[in-house]
N, C-alpha and C positions, 0 to 999 in steps of 0.2 A: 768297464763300469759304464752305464750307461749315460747318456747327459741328462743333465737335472733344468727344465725349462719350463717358464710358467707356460699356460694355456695360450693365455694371452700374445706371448712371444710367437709359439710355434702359429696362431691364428696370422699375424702378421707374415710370418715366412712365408705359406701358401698363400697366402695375397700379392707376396711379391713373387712367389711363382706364375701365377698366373697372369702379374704383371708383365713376365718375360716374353709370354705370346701375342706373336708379332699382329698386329691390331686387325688387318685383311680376314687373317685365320680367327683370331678371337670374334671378329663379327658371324661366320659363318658355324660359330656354336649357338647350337639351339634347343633348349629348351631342354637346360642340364643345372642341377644346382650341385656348388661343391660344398661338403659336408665334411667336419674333423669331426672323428671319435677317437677314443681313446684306444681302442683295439678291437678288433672281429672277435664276434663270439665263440664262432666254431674253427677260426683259422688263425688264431693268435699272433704268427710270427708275418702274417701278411700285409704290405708296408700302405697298400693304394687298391681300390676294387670301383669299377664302372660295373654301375647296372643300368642298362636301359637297351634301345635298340638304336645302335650305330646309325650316322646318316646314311650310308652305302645301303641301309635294310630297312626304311623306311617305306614307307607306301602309302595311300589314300587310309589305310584303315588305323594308320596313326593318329590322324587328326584328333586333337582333344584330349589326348593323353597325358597322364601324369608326366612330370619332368622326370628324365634322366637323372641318375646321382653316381657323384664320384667321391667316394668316402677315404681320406687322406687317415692313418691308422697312426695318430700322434707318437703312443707308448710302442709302439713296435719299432717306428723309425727313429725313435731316442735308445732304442733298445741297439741296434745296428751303430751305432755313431760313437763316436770316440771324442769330438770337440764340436762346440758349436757350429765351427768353419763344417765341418760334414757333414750335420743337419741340412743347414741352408742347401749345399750341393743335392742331400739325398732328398731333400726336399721337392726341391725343382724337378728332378729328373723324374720323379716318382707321380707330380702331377701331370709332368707334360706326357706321360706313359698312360695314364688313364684318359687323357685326352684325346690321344695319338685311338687310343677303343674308340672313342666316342666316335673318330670320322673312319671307322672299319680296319685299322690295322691290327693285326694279330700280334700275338707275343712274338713267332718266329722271324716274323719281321721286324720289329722293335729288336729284337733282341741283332738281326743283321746291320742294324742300322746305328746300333750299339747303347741303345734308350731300355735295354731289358735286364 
């Protein structure tokens, strides 16, 4: 059964995930905003999604571009979760994974690193 969590709660969790990154790295994100929905339209069971273009693929013809988004998917990862205690964990792991896109690493990496 899935956890039953107000908005407001799960808004704070990924605040404090993002709090976990360590301040050196959280300074060299740029020009990314993170976004909770309630779930993807066309991929329902998908817990976190970066869209933007990585730092590693950046170039002169970025300049002035809209922000990066990392959309945290609330109702899917309360969906995945058995107690609050592993929200919070899938929480975290789930931002720092879209984060981990934002500075170019791939899922197969993530995934060797043990963040997939």
């Amino acid at each position: 059964m899935p956890v039953r969590m107000t908005p407001q709660r799960f808004d704070e969790l990924v605040s404090d995930a993002l709090d976990l990154i360590p301040p050196k790295l959280a300074k060299a994100i740029d020009n990314v905003v993170v976004l909770v929905e309630p779930r993807h339209a066309t991929e329902p069971d998908i817990l976190g999604l970066y869209e933007g273009v990585a730092l590693t693929e950046r170039d002169s013809s970025y300049s002035g571009s809209l922000p990066d988004a990392i959309t945290i998917y609330r109702d899917a990862l309360l969906d995945v979760c058995d107690t609050e205690a592993d929200v919070v964990d899938e929480v975290a792991i789930t931002v720092i994974h879209e984060i981990a896109h934002h500075f170019g690493i791939d899922d197969e990496r993530l995934h060797q690193l043990g963040w997939g």
